[in-house]
C-alpha positions as CSV (number, residue, x, y, z in Angstrom):
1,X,-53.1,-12.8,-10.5
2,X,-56.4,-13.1,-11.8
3,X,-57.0,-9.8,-12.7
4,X,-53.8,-10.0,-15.2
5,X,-55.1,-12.7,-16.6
6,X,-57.8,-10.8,-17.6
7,X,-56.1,-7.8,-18.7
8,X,-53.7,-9.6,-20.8
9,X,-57.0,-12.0,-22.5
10,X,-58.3,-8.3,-23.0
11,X,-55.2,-7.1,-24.7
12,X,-55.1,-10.2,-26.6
13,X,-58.6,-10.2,-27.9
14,X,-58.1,-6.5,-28.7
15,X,-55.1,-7.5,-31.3
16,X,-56.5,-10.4,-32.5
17,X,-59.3,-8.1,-33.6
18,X,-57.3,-5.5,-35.4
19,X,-55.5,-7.6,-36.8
20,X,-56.5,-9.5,-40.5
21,X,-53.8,-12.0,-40.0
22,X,-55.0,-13.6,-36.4
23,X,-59.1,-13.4,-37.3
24,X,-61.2,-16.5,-36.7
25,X,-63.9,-15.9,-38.7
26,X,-63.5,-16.5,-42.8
27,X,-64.1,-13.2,-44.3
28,X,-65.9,-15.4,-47.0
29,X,-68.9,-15.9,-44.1
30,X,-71.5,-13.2,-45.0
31,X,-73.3,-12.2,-41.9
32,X,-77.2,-12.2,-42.1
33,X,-79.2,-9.2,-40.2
34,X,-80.8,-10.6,-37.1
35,X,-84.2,-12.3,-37.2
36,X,-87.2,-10.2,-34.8
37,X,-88.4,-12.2,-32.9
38,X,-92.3,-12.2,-33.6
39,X,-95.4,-14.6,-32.7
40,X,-95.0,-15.9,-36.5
41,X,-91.2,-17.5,-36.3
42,X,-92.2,-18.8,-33.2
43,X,-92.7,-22.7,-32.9
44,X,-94.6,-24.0,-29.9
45,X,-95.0,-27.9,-29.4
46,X,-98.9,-28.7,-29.2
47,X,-98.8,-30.7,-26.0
48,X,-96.6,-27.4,-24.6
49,X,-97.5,-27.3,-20.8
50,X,-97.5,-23.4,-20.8
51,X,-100.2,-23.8,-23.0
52,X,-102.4,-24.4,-20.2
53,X,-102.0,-20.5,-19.0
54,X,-103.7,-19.6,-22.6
55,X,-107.1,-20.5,-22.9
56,X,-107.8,-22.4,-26.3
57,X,-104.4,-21.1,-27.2
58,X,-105.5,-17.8,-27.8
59,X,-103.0,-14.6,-26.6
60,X,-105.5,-12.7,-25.2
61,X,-109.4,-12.8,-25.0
62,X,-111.6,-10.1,-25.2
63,X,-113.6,-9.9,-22.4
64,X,-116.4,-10.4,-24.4
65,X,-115.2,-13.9,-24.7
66,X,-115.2,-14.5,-21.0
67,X,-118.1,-15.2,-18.9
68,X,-119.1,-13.1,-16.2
69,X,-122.7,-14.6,-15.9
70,X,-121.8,-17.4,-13.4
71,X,-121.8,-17.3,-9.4
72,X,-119.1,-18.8,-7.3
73,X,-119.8,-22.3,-5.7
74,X,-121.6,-22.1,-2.3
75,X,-119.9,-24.0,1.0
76,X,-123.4,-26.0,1.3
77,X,-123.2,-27.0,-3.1
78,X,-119.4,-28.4,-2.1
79,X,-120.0,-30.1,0.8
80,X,-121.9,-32.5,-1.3
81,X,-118.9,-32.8,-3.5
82,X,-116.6,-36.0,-2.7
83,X,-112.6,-35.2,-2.2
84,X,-111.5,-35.8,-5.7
85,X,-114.3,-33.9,-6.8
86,X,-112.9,-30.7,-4.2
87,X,-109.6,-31.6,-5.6
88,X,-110.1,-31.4,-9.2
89,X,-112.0,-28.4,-8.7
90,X,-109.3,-26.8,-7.1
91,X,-106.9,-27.2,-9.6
92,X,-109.3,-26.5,-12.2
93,X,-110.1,-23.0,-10.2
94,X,-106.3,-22.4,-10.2
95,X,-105.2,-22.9,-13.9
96,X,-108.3,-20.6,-14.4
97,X,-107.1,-18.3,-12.3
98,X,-103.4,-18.4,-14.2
99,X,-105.0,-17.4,-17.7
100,X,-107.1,-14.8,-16.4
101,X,-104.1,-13.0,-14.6
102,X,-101.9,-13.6,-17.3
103,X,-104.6,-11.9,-19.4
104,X,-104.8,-9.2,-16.9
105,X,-101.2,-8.2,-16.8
106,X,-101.6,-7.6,-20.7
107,X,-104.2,-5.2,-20.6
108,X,-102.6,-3.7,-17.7
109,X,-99.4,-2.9,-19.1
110,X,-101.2,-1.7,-22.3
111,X,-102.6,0.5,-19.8
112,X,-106.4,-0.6,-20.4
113,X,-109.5,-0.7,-18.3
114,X,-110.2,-3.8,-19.5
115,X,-108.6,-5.7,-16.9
116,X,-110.2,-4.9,-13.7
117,X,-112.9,-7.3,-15.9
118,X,-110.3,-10.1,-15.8
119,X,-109.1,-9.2,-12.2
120,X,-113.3,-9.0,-11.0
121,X,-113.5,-12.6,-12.1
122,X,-110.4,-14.1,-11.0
123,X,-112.2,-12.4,-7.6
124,X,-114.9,-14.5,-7.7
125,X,-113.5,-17.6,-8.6
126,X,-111.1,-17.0,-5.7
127,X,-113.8,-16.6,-3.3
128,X,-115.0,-20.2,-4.5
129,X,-111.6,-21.7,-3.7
130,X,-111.6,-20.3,-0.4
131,X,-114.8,-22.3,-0.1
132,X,-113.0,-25.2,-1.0
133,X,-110.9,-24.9,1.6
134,X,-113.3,-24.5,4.4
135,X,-115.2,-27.3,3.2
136,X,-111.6,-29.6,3.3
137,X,-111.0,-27.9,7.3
138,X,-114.3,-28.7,8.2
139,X,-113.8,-32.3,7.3
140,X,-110.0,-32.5,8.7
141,X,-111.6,-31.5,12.1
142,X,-114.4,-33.9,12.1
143,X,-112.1,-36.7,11.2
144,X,-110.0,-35.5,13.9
145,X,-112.7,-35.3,16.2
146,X,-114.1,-39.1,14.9
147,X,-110.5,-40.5,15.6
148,X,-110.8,-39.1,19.2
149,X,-113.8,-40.3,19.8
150,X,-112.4,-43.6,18.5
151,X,-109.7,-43.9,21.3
152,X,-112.4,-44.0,23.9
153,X,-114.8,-46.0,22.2
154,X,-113.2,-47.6,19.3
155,X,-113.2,-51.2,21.2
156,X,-116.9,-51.5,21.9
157,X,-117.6,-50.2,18.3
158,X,-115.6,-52.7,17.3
159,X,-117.0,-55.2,19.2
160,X,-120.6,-54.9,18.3
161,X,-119.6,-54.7,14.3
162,X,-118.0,-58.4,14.6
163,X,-121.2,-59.8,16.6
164,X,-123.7,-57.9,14.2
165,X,-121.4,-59.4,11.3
166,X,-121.0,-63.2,13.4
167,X,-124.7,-63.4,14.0
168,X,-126.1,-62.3,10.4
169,X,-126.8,-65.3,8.3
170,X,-125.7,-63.9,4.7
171,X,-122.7,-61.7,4.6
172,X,-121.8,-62.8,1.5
173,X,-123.7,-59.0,0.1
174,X,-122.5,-55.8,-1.1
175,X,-124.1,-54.5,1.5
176,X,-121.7,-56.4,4.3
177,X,-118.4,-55.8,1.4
178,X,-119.2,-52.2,1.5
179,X,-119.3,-51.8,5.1
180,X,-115.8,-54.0,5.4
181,X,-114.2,-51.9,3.2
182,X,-115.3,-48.6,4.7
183,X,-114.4,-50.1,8.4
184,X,-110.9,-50.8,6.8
185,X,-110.3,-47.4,5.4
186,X,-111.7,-45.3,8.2
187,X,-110.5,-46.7,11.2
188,X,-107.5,-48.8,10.0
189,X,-106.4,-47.0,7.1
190,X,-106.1,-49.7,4.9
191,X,-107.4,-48.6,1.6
192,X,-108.8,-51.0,-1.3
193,X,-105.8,-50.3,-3.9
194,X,-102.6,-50.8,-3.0
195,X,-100.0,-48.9,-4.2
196,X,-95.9,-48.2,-4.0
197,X,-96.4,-45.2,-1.3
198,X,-98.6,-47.9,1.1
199,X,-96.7,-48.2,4.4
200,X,-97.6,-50.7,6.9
201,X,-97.5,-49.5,10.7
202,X,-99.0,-50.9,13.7
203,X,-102.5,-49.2,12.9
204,X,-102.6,-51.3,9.8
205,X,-101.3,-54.4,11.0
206,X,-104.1,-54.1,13.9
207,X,-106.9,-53.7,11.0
208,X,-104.8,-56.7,9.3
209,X,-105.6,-58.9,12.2
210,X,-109.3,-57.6,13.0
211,X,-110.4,-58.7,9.1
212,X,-108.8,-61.7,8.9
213,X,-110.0,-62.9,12.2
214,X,-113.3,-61.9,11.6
215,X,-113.5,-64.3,7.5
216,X,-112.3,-67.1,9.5
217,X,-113.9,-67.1,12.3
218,X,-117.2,-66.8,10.2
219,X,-116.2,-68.7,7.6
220,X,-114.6,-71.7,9.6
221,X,-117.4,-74.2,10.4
222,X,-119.3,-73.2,7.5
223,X,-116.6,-74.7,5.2
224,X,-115.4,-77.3,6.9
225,X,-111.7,-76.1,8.7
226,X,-112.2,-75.7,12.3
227,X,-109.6,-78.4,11.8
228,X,-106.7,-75.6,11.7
229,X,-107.5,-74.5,15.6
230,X,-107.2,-71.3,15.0
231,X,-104.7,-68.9,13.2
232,X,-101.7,-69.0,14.1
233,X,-99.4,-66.1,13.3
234,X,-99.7,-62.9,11.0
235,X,-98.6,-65.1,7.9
236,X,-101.7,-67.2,8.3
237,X,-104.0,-64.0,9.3
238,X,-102.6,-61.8,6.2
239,X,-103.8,-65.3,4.3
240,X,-107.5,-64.9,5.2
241,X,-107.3,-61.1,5.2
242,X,-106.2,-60.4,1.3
243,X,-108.8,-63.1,0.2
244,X,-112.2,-62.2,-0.6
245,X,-114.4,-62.0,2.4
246,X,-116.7,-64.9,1.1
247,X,-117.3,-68.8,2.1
248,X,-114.8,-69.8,-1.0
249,X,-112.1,-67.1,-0.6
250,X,-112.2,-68.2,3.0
251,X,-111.6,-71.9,2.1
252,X,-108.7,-71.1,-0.8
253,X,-106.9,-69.2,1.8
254,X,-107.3,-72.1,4.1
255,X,-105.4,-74.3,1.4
256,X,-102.6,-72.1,1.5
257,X,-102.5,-72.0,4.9
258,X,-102.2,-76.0,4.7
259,X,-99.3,-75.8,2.9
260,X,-97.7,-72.5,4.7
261,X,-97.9,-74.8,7.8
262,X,-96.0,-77.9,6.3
263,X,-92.4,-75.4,6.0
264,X,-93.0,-75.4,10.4
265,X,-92.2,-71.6,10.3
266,X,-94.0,-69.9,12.5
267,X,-93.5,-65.5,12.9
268,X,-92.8,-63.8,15.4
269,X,-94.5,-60.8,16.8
270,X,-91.3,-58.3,16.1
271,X,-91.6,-59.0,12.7
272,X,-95.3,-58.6,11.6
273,X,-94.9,-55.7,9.8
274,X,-91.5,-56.5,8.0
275,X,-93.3,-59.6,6.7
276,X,-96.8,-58.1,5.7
277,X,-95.3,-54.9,3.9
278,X,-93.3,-57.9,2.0
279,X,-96.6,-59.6,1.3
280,X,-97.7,-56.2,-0.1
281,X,-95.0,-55.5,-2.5
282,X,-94.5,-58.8,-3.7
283,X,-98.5,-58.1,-4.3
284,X,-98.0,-54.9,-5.9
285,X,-94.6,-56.2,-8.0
286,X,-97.1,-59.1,-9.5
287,X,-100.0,-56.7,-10.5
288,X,-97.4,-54.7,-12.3
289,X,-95.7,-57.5,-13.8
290,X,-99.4,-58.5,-14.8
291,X,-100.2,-55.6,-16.1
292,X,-97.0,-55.2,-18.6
293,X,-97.7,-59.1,-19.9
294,X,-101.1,-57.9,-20.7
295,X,-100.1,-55.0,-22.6
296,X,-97.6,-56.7,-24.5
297,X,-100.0,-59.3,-25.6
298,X,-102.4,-56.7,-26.5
């Protein structure tokens, strides 16, 4: 059945085109000749992304334009290098990469010796990204190796940072902030911007509980609120936790507390991290609501 159909639209077409009578097209229409397309009729927006496999939005550069006089980076230079750093690099290496074999293919299919000059330096800065990446492994394994370690020894490592941080007199330092924030990245994953992706699990909620213990119970008798007894449940802990670890963070969070206490509610333990990953995106929804009243104002 179908292929009738498209015999008789065939057959159709064919008389329709023969005959003056059944044409669509006014005969008053005068036809232009077809425009070439050439590198002059062509528009390209400025912010383009293609643009990025040209380099200064040139077609092709000579390979006098392109310098050969460099080395690639060495595994010791990188190791220096932080993780953005690595990762911009990358991606720097890699556009690179994209211009110079674009380039490449040009002066290959124009049949010219000129791009094994493109191809030798696309070579070299390959050889620097493969640097990159042993210098990222190398890391991956010795956090894997530190987080193993950490299993057998985590709780006396633990233990000795809350008494070194109990028994010294002035915490209040960037010294002491510093070494809470790093202890709450690198064991406990908590980092010091939040964001949409964060999601709580038990590892976080432990580090949740370490931090906020550890304000208060330094914090307590210097200010005054021993009178609490204690905290209580993850609500009051999270309280302590997101202020700032100082005497007067210690003792705003306190006033909260007072007042989270008078509503009698008190969490249980199989819903700690339902209610703190609420606490973080209500905390993430205010920032951004914030940020959008600032910049209308401004």
């Amino acid at each position: 059945m179908f292929e009738q159909q498209v015999a008789r639209f065939s057959t159709s077409a064919k008389c329709l085109a023969r005959s003056r009578k059944g044409y669509r097209i006014s005969s008053s229409i005068k036809l232009r000749p077809p425009i070439i397309p050439t590198i002059d009729n062509i528009k390209v927006i400025d912010d383009h992304p293609l643009w990025q496999f040209f380099s200064h939005k040139k077609f092709v550069r000579n390979p006098e334009e392109v310098s050969f006089t460099g080395r690639s980076w060495t595994v010791q230079e990188l190791r220096r290098k932080s993780f953005d750093d690595l990762h911009s690099l990358w991606y720097v290496c890699l556009k690179e990469r994209n211009r110079l074999y674009r380039e490449a293919h040009v002066y290959d299919q124009a049949e010219s010796l000129r791009s094994q000059e493109f191809e030798g330096l696309s070579a070299m800065i390959r050889e620097s990204m493969v640097h990159i990446k042993q210098v990222i492994t190398e890391r991956e394994a010795a956090l894997n190796n530190a987080q193993a370690e950490f299993e057998v020894v985590g709780n006396e490592y633990l233990g000795e940072f809350r008494n070194a941080y109990l028994e010294d007199q002035n915490v209040e330092t960037d010294q002491w902030y510093d070494k809470l924030e790093r202890l709450q990245y690198a064991i406990f994953g908590i980092p010091d911007v939040l964001d949409t992706s964060l999601k709580v699990d038990l590892r976080f909620l432990e580090g949740v509980k370490f931090v906020g213990q550890l304000k208060y119970d330094k914090f307590a008798s210097k200010i005054g609120r021993e009178d609490l007894g204690g905290l209580k449940d993850i609500a009051e802990i999270y309280t302590v936790f997101e202020e700032s670890a100082t005497a007067e963070g210690v003792k705003e969070a306190c006033a909260k507390i007072d007042e989270y206490r008078e509503s009698n509610l008190v969490i249980p333990g199989s819903k700690e991290i339902q209610v703190v990953q609420g606490f973080i995106n209500d905390k993430i929804k205010q920032a951004e609501s914030d940020f959008e009243e600032t910049s209308q104002q401004a």
